[in-house]
C-alpha positions in Angstrom: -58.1 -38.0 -46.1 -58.4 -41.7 -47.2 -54.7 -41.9 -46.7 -54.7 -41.0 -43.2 -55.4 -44.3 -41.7 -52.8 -46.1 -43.7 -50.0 -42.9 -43.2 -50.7 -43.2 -39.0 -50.2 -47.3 -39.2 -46.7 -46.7 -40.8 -46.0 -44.6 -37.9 -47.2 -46.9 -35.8 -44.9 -49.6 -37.4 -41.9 -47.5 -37.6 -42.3 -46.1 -33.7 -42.7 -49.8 -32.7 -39.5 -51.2 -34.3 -37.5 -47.8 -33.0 -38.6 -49.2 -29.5 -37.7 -52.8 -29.9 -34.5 -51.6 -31.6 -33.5 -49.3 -28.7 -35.1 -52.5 -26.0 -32.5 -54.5 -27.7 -29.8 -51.8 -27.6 -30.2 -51.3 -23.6 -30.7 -54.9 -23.0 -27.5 -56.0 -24.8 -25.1 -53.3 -23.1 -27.1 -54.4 -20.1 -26.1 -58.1 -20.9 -22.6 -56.5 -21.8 -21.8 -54.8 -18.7 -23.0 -57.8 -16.3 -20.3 -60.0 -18.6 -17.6 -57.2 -17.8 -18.3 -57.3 -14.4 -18.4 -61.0 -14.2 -15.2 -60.5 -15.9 -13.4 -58.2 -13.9 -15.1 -60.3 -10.3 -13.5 -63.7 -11.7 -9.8 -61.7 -12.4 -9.9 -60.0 -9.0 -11.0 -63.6 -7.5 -8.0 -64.8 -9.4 -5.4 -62.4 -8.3 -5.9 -62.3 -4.7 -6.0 -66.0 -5.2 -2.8 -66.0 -6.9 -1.1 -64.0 -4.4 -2.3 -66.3 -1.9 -0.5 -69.0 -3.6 2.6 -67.1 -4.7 2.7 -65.6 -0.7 2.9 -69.9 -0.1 5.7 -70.5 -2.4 7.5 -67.6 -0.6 6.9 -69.7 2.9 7.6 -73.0 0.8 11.0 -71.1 -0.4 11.6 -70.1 3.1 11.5 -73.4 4.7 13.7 -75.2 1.9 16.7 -72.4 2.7 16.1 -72.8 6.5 16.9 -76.6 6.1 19.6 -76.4 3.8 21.1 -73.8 6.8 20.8 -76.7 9.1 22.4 -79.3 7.1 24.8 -77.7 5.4 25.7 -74.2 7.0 29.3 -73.8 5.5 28.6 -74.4 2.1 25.9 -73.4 -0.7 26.0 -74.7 -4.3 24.3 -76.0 -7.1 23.8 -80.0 -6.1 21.5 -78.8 -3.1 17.9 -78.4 -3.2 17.2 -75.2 -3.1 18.8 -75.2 -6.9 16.6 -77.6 -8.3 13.8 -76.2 -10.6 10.2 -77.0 -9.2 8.6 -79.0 -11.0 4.5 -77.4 -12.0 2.1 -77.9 -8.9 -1.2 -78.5 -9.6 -3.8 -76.3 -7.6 -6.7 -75.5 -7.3 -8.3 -73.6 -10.7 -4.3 -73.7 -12.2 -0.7 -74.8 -12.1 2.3 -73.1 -9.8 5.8 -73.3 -10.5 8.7 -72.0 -8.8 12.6 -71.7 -8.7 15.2 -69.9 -6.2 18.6 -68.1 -7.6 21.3 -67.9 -5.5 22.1 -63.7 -6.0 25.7 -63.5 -4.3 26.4 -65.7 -7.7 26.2 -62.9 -10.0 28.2 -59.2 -9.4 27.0 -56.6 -6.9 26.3 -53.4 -8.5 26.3 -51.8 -4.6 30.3 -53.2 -4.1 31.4 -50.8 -7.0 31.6 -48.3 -3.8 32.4 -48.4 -0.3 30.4 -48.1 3.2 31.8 -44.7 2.4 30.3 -44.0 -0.4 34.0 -43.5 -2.2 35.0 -45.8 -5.1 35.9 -49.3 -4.6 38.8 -50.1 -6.7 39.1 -53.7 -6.6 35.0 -54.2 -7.7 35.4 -52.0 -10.3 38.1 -54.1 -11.8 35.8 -57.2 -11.5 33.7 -55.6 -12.8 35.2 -54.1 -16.1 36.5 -57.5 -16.7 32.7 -58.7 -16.6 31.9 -56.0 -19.4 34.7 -57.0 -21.3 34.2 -60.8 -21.6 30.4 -59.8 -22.3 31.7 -58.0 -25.5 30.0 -54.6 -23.6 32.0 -51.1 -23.2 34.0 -51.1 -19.9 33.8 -47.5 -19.5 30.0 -48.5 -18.2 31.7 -49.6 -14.8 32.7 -45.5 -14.6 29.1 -44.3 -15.3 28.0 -47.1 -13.1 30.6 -45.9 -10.2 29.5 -42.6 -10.5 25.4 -43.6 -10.0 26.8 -44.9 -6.8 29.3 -42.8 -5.0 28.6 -39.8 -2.7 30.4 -37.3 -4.9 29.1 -35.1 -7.8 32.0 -35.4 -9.7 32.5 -36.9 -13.3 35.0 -40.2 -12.8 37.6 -39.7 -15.3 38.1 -40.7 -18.3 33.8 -41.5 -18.8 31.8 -40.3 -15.8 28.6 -39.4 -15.7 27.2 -37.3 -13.2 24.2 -34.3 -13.2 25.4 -33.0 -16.1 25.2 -36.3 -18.4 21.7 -36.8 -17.6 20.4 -32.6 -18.2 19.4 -32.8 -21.6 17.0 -36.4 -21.2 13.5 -35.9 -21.4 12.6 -35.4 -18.9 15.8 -34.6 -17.3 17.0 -35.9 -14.2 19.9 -36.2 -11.3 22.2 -38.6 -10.3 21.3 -40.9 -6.6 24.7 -40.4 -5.7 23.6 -43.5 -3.2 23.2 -47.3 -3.5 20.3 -48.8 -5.5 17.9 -51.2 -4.9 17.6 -53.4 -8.0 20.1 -53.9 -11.0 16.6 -52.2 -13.3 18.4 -49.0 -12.2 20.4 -49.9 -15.0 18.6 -48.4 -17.4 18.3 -45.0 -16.6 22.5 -44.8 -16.7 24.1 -42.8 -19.4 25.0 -44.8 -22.3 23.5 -48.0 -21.4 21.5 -49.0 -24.4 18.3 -51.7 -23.8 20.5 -54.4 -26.0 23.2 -54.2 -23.6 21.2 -53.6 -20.5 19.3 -57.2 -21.4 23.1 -58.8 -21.9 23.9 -57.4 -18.2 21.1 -58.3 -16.0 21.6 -62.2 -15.9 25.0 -61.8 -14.4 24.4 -58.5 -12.1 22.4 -57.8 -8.6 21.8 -55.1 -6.3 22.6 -56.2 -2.8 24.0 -54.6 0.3 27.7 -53.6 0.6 30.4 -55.5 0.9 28.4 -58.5 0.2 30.9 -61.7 -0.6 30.6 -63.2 -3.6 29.9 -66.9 -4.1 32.1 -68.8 -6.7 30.0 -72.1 -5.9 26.9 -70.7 -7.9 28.8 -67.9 -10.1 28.6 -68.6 -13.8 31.5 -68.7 -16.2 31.9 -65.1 -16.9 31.2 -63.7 -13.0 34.3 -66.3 -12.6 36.3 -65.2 -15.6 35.9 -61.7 -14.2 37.5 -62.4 -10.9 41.6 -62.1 -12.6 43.1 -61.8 -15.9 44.5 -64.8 -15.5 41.1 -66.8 -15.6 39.9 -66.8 -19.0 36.7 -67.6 -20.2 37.6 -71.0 -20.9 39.4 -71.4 -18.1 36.6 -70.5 -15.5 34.2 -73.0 -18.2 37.0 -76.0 -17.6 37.0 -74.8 -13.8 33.2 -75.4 -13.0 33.4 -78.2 -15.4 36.5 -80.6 -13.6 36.4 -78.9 -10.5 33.3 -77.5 -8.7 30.6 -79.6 -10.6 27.3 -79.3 -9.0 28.9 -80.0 -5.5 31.0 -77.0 -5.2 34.6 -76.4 -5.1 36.7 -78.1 -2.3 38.9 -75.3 -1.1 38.5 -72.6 -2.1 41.3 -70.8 -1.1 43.5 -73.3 -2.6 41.8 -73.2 -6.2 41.8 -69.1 -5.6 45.2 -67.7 -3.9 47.3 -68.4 -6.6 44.8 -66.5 -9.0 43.3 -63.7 -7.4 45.2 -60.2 -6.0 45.1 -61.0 -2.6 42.8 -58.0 -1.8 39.8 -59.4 -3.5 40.7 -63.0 -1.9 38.8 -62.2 1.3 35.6 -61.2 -0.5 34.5 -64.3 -2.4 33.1 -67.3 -0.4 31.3 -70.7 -0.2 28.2 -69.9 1.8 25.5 -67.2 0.3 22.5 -65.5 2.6 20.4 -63.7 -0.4 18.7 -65.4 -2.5 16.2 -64.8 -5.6 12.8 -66.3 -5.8 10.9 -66.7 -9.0 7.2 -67.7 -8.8 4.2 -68.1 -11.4 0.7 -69.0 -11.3 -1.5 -69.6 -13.8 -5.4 -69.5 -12.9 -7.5 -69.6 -15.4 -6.3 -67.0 -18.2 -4.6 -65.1 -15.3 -0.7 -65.2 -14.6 1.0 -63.3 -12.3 5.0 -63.6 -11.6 6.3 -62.8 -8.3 10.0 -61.8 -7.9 11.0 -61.6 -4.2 14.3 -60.9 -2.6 14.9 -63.4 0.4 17.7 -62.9 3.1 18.3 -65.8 5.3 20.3 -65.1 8.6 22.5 -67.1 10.7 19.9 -69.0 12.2 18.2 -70.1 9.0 15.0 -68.0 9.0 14.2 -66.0 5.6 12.5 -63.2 5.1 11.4 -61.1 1.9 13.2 -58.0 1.5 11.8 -56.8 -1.7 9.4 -58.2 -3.5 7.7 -57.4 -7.4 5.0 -58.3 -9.7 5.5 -58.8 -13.0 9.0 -57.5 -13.3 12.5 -58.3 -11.9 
C-alpha cells in the first residue's frame, strides 16, 4: 500500500503527457489544414486572376489583328506586328507574355478531304511530300485520309479504318468526319509520340478548303507544295525572296512551280490565327491556347480555346 501514492502519480504523469501529445496532434493538423486552405484560396485567387489576364491578351490579340486588317488587308506576313513576340508584361502579383501564329502557315489536316467528305487528291500530295521531307512514313497521309472521309473503307495501299483500331485498349472507331485540333493525331494508327511531336509544328486543324499562306509557311510547308521545290530551294526562297515582308507576286514566283490545280488554293492574306498566352502569378502558371478567326471586317473572335495544352 505504500506504493500506491507514487504508482497513481505516474498515471497521472503519463495521462497528462498523452493529453498534451494528442492537444499538439489536433492543433497542428488544425494549423495544417488552415495552411491548405490558405493554399488552395490563394491558387483559386490566382487562377481566376490569371484568366482574367489571359481573357485580356485575347482582347489585346484581337485588336492588334483588327488593325493590321485595316492597314494592310491584302497581305499578311512575318514583318507585321502581329508576328512579333511580346515582350513579358509586368502585372499585378506576376509577369504575362504573349505571341500570335499565323495557322494558314502550316498544312490543314481538314483539306486532306473534301466538302464532300471524299478524298482530296491534290492535299494529299502536299501532304505526303511534308512527311517525306520530315524523314516520317508517307503512308501516314492514307491513315490520316481515312480519319477524315465519310467512307468506312481502308484507302489502299495503308488505310486504316474500324478495323485498324479493334484491338487498342480500349478499342475504338474511326470519326469518319473532320477534326478539331491536329492532337487528334495521336489516336491514328501507326503514328508513334516521336513522330507525332515532329508533325505538330507544321500541321493545323482548320475548316475546309482553307487557303494556304506561303507568306508565313516555313521551309518544309513550302518544300511540300511541288517536287520541284526542294528543301533548299524553298530555304533560298524565303531567304532572297519573301524575307520578313512577304513575297511580291505570288503567282509569278508560283505558276511555274506548282500543278495548276493547287495554284488557286495558296494565298497572301490569312483569317485564323493561333494565340499563345502565359501568366505567371505567384507559383501559379497557366497557358492559354486560343484559336482566333478574323473576318472581313477585322473583328476576331475565339473559336476554340485550351488550357494547358495545344
Amino acid at each position: 500500500m505504500s506504493n500506491f501514492p507514487k504508482n497513481e502519480s505516474g498515471v497521472a504523469i503519463l495521462t497528462s503527457m498523452l493529453v498534451v501529445t494528442l492537444g499538439a496532434l489536433i492543433a497542428t493538423n488544425l494549423m495544417w489544414q488552415a495552411n491548405l486552405d490558405l493554399r488552395r484560396a490563394e491558387t483559386a485567387l490566382a487562377t481566376d486572376q490569371g484568366l482574367m489576364y489571359l481573357q485580356g491578351a485575347e482582347a489585346w490579340a484581337g485588336e492588334i489583328l483588327r488593325q493590321d486588317q485595316l492597314e494592310s488587308p491584302d497581305s499578311d506576313h512575318l514583318g507585321e506586328k502581329w508576328a512579333m513576340q511580346l515582350s513579358p508584361i509586368a502585372v499585378e502579383g506576376g509577369l504575362i507574355t504573349g505571341r500570335l501564329e499565323d495557322l494558314q502557315g502550316r498544312f490543314n489536316l481538314n483539306n486532306l478531304v473534301t466538302t464532300q467528305g471524299e478524298e482530296d487528291p491534290v492535299w494529299r500530295s502536299v501532304f505526303e511530300r511534308l512527311l517525306i521531307s520530315l524523314n516520317l512514313d508517307p503512308a501516314i497521309a492514307g491513315v490520316a485520309v481515312d480519319w477524315l472521309d465519310a467512307d468506312s473503307l481502308a484507302g489502299f495501299p495503308r488505310g486504316a479504318e474500324d478495323a485498324a483500331y479493334a484491338g487498342s485498349n480500349p478499342p475504338y472507331r474511326v470519326p469518319n468526319s473532320i477534326i478539331t485540333s491536329p492532337s487528334e493525331l495521336r489516336a491514328m494508327f501507326g503514328l508513334e509520340l516521336q513522330d507525332y511531336g515532329r508533325l505538330l509544328p507544321y500541321v493545323t486543324a482548320l475548316p475546309v478548303g482553307t487557303q494556304l499562306n506561303v507568306n508565313t509557311a516555313s521551309e518544309y510547308v513550302l518544300a511540300s507544295l511541288s517536287n520541284d521545290i526542294s528543301l533548299a530551294a524553298a530555304e533560298s526562297m524565303i531567304r532572297e525572296q519573301r524575307g520578313f515582308n512577304g513575297f511580291i507576286d505570288i503567282n509569278n514566283t508560283f505558276e511555274r512551280l506548282l500543278d495548276q490545280d493547287l495554284l488557286p488554293r495558296i494565298n497572301a492574306v490569312s483569317q485564323h490565327f493561333l494565340l499563345v498566352a502565359s501568366v505567371s502569378i505567384s507559383n501559379n502558371q497557366t497557358t492559354m491556347y486560343s484559336l482566333l478567326q478574323r473576318d472581313d471586317s477585322g473583328i476576331a473572335r475565339s473559336v476554340f480555346r485550351s488550357l494547358g495544352v495545344e
